[in-house]
C-alpha positions as CSV (number, residue, x, y, z in Angstrom):
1,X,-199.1,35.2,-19.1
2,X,-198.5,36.5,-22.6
3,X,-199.8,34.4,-26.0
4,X,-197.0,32.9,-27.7
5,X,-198.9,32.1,-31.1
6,X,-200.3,34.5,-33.5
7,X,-203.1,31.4,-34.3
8,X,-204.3,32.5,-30.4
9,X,-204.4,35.9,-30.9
10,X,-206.6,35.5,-34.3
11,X,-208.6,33.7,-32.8
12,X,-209.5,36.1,-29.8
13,X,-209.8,39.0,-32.2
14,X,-212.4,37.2,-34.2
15,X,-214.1,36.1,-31.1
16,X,-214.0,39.6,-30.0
17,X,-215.1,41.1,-33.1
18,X,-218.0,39.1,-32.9
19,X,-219.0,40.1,-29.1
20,X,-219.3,43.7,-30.7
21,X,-220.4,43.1,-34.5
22,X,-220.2,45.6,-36.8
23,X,-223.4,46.4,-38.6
24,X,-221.7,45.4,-41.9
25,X,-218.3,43.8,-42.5
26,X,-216.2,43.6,-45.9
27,X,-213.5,41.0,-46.3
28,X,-210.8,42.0,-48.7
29,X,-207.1,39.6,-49.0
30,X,-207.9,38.3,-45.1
31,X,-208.5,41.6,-43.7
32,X,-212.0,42.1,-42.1
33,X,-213.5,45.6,-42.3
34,X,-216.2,46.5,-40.0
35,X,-218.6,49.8,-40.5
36,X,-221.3,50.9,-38.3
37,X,-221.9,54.9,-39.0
38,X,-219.1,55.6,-36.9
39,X,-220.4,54.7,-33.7
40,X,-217.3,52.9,-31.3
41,X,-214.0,52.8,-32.7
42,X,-213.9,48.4,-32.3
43,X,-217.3,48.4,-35.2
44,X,-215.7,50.8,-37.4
45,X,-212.1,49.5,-38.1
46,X,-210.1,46.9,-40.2
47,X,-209.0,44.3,-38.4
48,X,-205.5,42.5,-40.3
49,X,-205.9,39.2,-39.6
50,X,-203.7,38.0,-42.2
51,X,-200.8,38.4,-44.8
52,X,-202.7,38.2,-47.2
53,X,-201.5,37.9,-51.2
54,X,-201.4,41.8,-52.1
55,X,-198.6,44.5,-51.2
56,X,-199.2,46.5,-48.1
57,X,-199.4,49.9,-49.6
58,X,-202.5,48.5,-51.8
59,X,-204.3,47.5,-49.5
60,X,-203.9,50.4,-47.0
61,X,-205.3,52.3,-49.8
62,X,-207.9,50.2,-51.1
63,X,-209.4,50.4,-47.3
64,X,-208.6,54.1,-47.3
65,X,-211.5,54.5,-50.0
66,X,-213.8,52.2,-48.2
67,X,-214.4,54.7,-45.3
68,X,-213.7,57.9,-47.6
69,X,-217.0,55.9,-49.6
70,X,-218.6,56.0,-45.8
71,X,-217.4,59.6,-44.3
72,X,-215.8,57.5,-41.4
73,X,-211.6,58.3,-40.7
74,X,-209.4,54.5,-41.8
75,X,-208.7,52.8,-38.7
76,X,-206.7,49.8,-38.3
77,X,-207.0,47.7,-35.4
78,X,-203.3,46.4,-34.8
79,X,-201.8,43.6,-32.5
80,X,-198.5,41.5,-32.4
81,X,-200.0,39.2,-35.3
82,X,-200.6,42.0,-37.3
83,X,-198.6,41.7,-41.3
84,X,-195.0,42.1,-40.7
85,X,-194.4,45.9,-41.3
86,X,-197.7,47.1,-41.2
87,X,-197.1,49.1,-38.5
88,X,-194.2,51.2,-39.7
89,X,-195.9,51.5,-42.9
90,X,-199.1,53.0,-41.4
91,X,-196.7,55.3,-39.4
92,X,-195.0,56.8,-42.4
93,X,-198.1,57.1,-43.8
94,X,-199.1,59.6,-41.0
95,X,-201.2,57.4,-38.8
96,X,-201.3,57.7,-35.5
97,X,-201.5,55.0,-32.4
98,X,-204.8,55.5,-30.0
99,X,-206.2,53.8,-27.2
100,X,-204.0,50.5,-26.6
101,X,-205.5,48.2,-24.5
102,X,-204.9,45.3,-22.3
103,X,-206.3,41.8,-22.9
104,X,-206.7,39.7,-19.4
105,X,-207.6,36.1,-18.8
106,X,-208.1,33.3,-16.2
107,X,-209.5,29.7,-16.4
108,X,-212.7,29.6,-14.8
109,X,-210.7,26.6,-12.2
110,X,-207.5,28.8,-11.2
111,X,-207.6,28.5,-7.7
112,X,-207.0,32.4,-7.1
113,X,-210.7,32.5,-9.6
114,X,-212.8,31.0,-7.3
115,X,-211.7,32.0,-4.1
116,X,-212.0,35.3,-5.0
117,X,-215.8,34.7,-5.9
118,X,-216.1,32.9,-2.5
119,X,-214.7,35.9,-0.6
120,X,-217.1,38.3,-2.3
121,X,-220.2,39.0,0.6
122,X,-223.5,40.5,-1.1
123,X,-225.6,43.4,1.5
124,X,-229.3,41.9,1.5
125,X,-230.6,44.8,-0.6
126,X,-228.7,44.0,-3.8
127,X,-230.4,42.2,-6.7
128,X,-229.3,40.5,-9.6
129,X,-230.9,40.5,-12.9
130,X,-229.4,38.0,-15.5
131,X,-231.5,37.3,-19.5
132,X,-229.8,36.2,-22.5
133,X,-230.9,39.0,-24.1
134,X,-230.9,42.6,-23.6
135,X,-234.5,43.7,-22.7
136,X,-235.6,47.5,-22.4
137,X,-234.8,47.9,-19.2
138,X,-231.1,46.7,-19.8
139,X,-230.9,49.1,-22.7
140,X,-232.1,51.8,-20.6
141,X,-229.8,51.3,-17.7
142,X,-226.7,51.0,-19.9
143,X,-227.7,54.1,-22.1
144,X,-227.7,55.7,-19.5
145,X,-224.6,54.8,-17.6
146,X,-222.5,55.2,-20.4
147,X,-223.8,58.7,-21.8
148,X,-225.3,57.4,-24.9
149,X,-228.0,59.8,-25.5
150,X,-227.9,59.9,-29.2
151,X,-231.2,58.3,-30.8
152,X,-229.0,57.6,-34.2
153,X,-225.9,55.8,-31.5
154,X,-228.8,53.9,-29.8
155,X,-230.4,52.5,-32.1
156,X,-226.8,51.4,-33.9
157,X,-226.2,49.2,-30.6
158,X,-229.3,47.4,-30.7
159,X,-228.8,46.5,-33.9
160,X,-225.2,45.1,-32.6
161,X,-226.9,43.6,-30.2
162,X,-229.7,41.8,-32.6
163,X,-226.7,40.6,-34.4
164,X,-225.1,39.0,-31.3
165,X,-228.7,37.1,-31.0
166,X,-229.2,35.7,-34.2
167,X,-225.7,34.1,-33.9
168,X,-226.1,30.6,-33.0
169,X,-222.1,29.7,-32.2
170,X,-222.7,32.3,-29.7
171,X,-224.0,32.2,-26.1
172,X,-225.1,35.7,-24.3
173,X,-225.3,37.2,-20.5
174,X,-226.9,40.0,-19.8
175,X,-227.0,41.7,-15.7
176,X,-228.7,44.4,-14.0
177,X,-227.1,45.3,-10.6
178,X,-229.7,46.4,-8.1
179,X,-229.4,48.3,-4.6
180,X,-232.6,48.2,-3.1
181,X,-234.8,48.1,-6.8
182,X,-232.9,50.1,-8.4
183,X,-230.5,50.1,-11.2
184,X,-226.6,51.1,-10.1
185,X,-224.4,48.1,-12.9
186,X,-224.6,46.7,-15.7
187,X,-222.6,44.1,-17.2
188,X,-222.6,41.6,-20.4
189,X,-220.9,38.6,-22.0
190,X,-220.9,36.5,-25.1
191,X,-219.3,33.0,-25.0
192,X,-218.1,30.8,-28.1
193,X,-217.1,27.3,-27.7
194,X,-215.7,27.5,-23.7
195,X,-214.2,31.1,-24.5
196,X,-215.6,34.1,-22.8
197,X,-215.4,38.0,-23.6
198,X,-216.5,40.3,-20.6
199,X,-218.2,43.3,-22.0
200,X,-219.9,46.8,-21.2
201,X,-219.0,46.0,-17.3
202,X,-219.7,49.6,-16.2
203,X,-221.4,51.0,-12.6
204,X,-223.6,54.3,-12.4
205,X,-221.7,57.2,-11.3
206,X,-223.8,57.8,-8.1
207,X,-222.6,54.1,-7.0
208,X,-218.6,54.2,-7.7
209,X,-215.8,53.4,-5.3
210,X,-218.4,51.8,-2.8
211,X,-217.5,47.8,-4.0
212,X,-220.2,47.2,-6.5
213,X,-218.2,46.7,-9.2
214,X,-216.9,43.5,-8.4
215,X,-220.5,42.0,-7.0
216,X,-221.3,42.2,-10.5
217,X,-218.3,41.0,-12.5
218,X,-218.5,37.9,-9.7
219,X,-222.6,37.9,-10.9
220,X,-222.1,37.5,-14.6
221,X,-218.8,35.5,-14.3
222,X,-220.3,32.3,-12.2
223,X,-223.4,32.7,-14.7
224,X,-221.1,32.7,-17.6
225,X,-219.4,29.5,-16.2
226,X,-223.1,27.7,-15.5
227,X,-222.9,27.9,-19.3
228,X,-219.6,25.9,-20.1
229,X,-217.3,29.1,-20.1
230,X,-213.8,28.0,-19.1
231,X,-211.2,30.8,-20.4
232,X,-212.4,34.3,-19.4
233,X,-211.2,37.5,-21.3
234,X,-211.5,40.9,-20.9
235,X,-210.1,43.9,-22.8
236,X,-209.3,47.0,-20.3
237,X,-207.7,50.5,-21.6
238,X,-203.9,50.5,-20.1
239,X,-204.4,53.4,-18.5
240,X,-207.2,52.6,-16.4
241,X,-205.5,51.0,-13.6
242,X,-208.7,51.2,-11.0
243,X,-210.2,48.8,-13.7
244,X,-207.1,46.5,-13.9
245,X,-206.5,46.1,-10.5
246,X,-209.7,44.9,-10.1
247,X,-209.7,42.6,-12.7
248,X,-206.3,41.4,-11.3
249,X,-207.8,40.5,-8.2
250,X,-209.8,37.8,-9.9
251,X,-206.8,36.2,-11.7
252,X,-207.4,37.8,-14.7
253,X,-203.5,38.4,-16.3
254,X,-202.1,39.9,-18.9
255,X,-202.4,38.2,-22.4
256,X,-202.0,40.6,-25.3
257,X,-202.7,44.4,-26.0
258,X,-203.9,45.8,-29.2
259,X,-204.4,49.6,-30.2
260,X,-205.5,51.4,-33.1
261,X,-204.0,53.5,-35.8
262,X,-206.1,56.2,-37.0
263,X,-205.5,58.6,-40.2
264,X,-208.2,61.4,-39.6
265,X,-210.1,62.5,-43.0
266,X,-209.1,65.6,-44.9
């Protein structure tokens, strides 16, 4: 399934940019800059949503000197309804592409969605924590799971995730995935207006390759969908095809892919 309108595609990027919110965004012509001190590459890029009214080459610059101002490399989150030329612009310029990733989705009623849940068999000693917020023992699991040991990036993600509260267009999951009282997945997902973004889905390294990964993406999903979500997305790096095959096996398909191109500082 791929997104035949760029008004889609706008729309999921905004959606997504708001699952993982920049601690301060600038808008300049219809392009959104986010900054967060340089922690993640989504919360500290420009994001071309539009054409805009000024020449290209202006406006590459005037971002340019944003993040010089902030001692963060210029970043520019690209997909297919990015400006027209953009991306051979940014090329010439000496930018180069990182990280493209997969979008996938299914409808919370495909047929192939829900069997898949049914077919999923839980061993009596794992536990499910779900909160619509992320309490300290959420925090602590997924700092830990994904290596972030940094005070200064740890206290940068709460703060993302303060910002995800105080929105009120947007609904939030949050899961701990037990084996016998003790933490081995997390998972969380923000929904706006029926649409769902699958975040931070990651399972400690002890507890890999032994089928917990998809007890908890079937524990947040049927949560998420006891609160109205009805299109389910996901963003997976194309070259993680463990990930992608399992999200296939849920239904999720392909929608879009986006990448980054990345000028590094002098």
């Amino acid at each position: 399934m791929i997104i035949q309108t760029k008004n889609e595609i706008i729309l999921l990027e905004q959606l997504a940019l708001d699952s993982h919110p920049p601690l301060k965004i600038q808008n300049f012509d219809g392009w959104i800059a986010g900054f967060s001190k340089g922690y993640t590459g989504r919360a500290n890029s420009v994001l071309p949503l539009s054409d805009g009214n000024l020449p290209l080459e202006s406006k590459i610059h005037s971002f340019e000197e944003m993040y010089k101002k902030e001692h963060l490399p210029c970043r520019f989150k690209m997909t297919s309804a990015a400006p027209k030329n953009l991306q051979d612009l940014l090329e010439k310029k000496g930018y180069e592409l990182r990280n493209k990733t997969d979008v996938l989705t299914t409808q919370s009623d495909s047929q192939m969605f829900l069997e898949r849940l049914e077919s999923i068999e839980e061993p009596e000693e794992i536990g499910v924590i779900i909160t619509n917020n992320p309490d300290n023992l959420w925090l602590s699991s997924f700092f830990e799971f994904e290596n972030i040991a940094d005070e200064k990036n740890q206290q940068i993600a709460k703060k993302q995730f303060k910002i995800i509260e105080k929105n009120k267009n947007l609904s939030a999951l949050y899961c701990r995935l037990q084996n016998s009282g003790t933490d081995i997945g997390v998972a969380s997902a923000v929904i706006q207006n029926g649409i769902l973004f699958l975040l931070n889905v990651i399972i400690s390294q002890n507890a890999r390759k032994k089928g917990f990964g998809k007890i908890l993406i079937k524990e947040i999903l049927e949560n998420a969908c006891l609160l109205g979500a009805k299109k389910l997305c996901l963003q997976v790096v194309q070259s993680n095809s463990v990930a992608k095959n399992l999200y296939k096996s849920f239904g999720f398909e392909y929608l879009y892919s986006y990448w980054y191109m990345e000028k590094q500082q002098n």
